[in-house]
N, C-alpha and C positions, 0 to 999 in steps of 0.2 A: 545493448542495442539502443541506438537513438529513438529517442522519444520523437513518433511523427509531428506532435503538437508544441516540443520544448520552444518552439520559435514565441510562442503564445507568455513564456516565462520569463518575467522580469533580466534582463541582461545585469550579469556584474557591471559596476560604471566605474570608471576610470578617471573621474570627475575628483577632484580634492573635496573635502570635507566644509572647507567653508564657502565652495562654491554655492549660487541660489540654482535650486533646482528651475529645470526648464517648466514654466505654465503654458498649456494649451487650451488656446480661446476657446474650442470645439472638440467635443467628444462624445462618445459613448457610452452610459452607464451599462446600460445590458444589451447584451444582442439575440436576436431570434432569427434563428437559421431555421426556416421552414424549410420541411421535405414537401416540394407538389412535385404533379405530374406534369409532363412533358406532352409534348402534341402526337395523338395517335400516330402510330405506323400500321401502314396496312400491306400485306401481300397484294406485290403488282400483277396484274389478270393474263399473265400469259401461260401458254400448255406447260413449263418447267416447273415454276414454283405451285401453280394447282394439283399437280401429279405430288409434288416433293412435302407442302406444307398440308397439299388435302389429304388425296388418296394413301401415299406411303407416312403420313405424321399426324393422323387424329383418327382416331378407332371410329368415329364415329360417320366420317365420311367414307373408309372402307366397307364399313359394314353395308351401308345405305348402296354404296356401287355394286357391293358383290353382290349384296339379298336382291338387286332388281336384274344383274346381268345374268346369274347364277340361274335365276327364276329364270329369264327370257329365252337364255340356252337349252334350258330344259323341256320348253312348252314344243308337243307334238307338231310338225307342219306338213299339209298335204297339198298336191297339186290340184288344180280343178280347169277344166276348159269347159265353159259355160258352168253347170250344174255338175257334168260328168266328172267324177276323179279320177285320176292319172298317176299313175302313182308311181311312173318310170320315164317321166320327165324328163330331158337330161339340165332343165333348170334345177329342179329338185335336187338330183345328182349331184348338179357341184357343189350344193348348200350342205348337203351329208357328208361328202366328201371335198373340201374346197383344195385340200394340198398335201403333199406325201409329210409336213410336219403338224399340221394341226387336224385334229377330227373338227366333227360338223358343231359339234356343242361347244369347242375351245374359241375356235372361230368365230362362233354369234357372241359368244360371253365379250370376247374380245372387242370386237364393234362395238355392241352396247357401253362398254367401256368407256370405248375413244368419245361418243356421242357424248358421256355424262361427265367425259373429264375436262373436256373442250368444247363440244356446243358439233364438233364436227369427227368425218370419217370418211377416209376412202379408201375402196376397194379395187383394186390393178387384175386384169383381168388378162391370164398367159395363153397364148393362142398358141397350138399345134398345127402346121398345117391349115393354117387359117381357121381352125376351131376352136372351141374357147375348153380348157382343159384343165384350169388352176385358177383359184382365185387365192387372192395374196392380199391384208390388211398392209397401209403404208400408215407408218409413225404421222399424226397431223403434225406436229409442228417441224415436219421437214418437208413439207408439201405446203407451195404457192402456188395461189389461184392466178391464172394468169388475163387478162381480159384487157379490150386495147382503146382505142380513144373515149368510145361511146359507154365503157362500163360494160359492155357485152363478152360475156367467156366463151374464153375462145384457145382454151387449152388448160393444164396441171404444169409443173415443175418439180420434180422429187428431187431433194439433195441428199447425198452422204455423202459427207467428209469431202473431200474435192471433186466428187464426182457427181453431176447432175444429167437429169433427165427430161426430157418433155413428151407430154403424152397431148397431143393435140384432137381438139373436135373437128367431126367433119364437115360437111357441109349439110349433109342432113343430119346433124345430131347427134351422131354416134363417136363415144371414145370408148378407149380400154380403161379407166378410171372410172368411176363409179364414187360421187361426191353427195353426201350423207348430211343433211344439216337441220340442227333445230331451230326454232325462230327466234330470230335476230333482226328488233325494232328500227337497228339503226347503222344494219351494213347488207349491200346488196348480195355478197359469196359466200363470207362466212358464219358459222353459227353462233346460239350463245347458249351456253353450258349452266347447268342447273346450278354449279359448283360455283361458280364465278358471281350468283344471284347469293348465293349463302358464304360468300367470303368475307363478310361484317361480323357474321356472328360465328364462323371458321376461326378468323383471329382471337374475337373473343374465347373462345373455348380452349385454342392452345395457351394464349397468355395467362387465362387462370391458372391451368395446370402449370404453367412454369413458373407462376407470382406462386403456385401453393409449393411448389418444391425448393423454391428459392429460401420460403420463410421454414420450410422444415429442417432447410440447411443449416439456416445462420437463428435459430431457435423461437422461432414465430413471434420477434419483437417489433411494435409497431411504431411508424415514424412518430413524431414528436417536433419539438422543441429544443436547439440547444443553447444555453443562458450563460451572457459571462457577464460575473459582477464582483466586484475588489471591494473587500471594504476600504483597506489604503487609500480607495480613492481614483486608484489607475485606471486609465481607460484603455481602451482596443484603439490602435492608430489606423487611418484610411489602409496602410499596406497591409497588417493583420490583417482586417475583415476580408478586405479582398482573398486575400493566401489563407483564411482559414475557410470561406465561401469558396473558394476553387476546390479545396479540399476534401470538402464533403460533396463536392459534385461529382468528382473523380472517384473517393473511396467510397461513397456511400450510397449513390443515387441509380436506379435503377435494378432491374427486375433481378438481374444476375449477383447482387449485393442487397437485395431486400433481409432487413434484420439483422445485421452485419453490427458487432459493436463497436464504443466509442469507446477511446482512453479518454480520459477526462482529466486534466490538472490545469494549474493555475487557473483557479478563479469557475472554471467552466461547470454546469449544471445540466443534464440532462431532462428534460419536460416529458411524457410520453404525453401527446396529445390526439395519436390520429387513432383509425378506429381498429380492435382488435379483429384479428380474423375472424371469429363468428357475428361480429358486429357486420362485417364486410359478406360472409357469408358467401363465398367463393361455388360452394358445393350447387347451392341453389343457382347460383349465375351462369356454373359450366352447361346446368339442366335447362335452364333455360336456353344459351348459346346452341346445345343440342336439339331442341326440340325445333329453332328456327332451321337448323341444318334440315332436318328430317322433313320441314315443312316442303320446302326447295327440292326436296328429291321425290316428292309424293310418297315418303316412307312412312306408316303412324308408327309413332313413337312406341305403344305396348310393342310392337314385334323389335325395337331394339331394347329391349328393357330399362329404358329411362322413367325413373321414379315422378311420380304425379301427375301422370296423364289418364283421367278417366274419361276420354271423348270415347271410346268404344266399352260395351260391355263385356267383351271377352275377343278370345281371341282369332276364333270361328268370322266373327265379321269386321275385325280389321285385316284378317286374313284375305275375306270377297271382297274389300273397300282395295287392298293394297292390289288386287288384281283386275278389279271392273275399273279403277280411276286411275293408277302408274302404270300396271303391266298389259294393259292391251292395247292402250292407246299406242303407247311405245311402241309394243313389235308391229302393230299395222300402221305404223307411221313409216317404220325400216323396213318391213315386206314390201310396201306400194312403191318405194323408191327402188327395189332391186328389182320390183315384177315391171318399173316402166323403162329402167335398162336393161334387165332379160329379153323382153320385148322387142325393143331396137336391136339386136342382135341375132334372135331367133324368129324372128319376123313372124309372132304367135300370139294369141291372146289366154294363153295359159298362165295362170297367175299362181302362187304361192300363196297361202292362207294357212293362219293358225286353226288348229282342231280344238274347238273349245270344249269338246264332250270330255275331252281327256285334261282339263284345263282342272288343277286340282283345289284351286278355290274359288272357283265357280260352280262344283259338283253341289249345291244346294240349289241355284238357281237352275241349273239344267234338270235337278230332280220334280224340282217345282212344276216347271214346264212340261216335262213328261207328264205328269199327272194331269196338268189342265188337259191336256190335250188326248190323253187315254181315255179321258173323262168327257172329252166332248161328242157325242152320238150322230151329232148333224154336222161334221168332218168325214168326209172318207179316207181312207186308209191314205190314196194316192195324196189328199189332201196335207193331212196330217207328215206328209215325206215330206213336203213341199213347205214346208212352214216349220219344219225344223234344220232343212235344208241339205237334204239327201236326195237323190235322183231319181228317177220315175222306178219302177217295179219292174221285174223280169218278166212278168203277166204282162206290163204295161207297154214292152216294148224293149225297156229300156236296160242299163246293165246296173246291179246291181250295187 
């Protein structure tokens, strides 16, 4: 097999014997091929690569989507008009039931989704008979906002494959679409995704893991220095360097050739100069690139079991912190959006509300507050309904 490097080896000369060898005014006793880094690359902020490089390629933005949508799907929701509960709605109805392929909990998981993977979501809304009968999730990134000179929206556009749609607003307000978004400083339509805030330290955390499997591959050897020095005297000419620096940029440079070894001859000397993996210390830098992840999603890090985080005492109250500070804000940010297009449709002030009594890591603080209030004497009963937020008494009048 040819040697990659024999170009580096003295050439037989074809020169006679009493020829004078050729001198060169200029040269090179030693050379030092540093390995550095190149200029970051970062994943571009659209819905393909945040799905492909967050959610489906780093465990740790999976976990952080599903433990909040998994959560938000699960949490009880009841109708109310004024105080009263309603609990055969037919808003309700189609939140339980939204379509003959997904139940009511696949459905909400799924929204939450869209919202944490892209910032946005919309809901397409099937009318029977001019009733509304099926609600349907559309993919965001096949869905344009459509709005016309002024910046005012003024309809959707779904595409598939060559087939597009337009769902236009009406003149009072109302479409079949239902447009879902978080806040977004510096665009008037669309939102901005928790994901897309934590994609700094998203790269970082996959490029660790690939710099560590890189160096597991090619034997966890660290860049260096590589030395050429003759005693003869010979030097490296301008073409060498150059063809031996191409060479090591091509075979040896980057994450997918990190530790990759060197043949070595004529003359050449290997340096190791850079710093060892635990000098580098990868494990500590994924933990951290994780814990910014986590930061971005309102997740505490104890409920992913990422090592070194002692901001909670246990697990009890990053459990109430992950649901008083991520998980309700959330779903009463997505209920008030579907209760103000419910609304425009059913011409009702019946609104959608999570049941916090059944909210299961909130059951301390709703305990707590039973007691203050079992405990208060100068409360009457009707009182005490009313400040927990249940509706007047069957005594009172009212239904239970």
């Amino acid at each position: 097999m040819k040697n990659p490097l024999s170009w580096l080896m003295p050439a037989r000369s074809n020169t006679p014997a009493h020829a004078v060898p050729e001198k060169k005014t200029a040269g090179l006793k030693s050379l030092f091929a540093m390995s550095g880094t190149a200029h970051a690359r970062w994943t571009p902020a659209d819905y393909s690569n945040l799905a492909k490089r967050g959610f489906m390629g780093n465990p740790i933005v999976y976990r952080c989507i599903r433990l909040i949508s998994e959560t938000a799907a699960a949490v009880p929701l009841l109708s109310y008009e004024g105080v009263q509960e309603c609990d055969n709605h037919p808003m309700l109805g189609l939140l339980r039931r939204p379509n003959n392929r997904q139940s009511g909990k696949e459905f909400m998981e799924a929204l939450i989704g869209h919202l944490l993977v892209s910032g946005n979501a919309y809901v397409e809304r099937v009318r029977l008979n001019d009733t509304p009968k099926e609600l349907h999730l559309l993919r965001p990134d096949r869905v344009k906002v459509l709005s016309d000179k002024s910046g005012w929206l003024h309809g959707f556009e779904y595409t598939t494959g060559n087939s597009k749609k337009q769902h236009r607003v009406s003149n009072i307000g109302k479409c079949d679409v239902a447009h879902l978004t978080l806040f977004h400083p510096l665009d008037d339509h669309y939102g901005f995704a928790p994901l897309q805030a934590a994609l700094t330290a998203l790269d970082v955390h996959n490029s660790a893991n690939q710099w560590n499997k890189a160096l597991l591959d090619n034997s966890a050897r660290p860049s260096g220095a590589l030395v050429y020095s003759s005693s003869a005297g010979n030097h490296l000419s301008q073409e060498q360097f150059s063809r031996l620096k191409d060479e090591l940029e091509e075979g040896y440079a980057g994450p997918n050739r990190a530790g990759r070894p060197l043949l070595l001859e004529g003359g050449l000397d290997w340096k190791a100069m850079g710093h060892s993996p635990r000098d580098m210390d990868f494990v500590e830098a994924r933990n951290a690139a994780a814990r910014d992840i986590a930061l971005a999603f309102g997740v505490p890090p104890m409920l992913l079991g990422i090592p070194g985080d002692n901001t909670y005492s246990n697990y009890q109250e990053a459990n109430r912190a992950f649901a008083r500070q991520t998980l309700l804000p959330l779903i009463n940010r997505t209920l008030d959006s579907l209760n103000h297009w419910f609304q425009n449709e059913f011409e009702t002030s019946v609104r959608i509300a999570v049941d916090e009594d059944r909210v299961e890591g909130l059951a301390s603080e709703r305990e707590a507050v039973w007691n203050r209030l079992n405990t208060a004497d100068f409360l009457t009963d009707e009182e005490k309904r009313e400040a927990l937020g249940y509706s007047p008494s069957i005594s009172d009048g009212g239904d239970q």
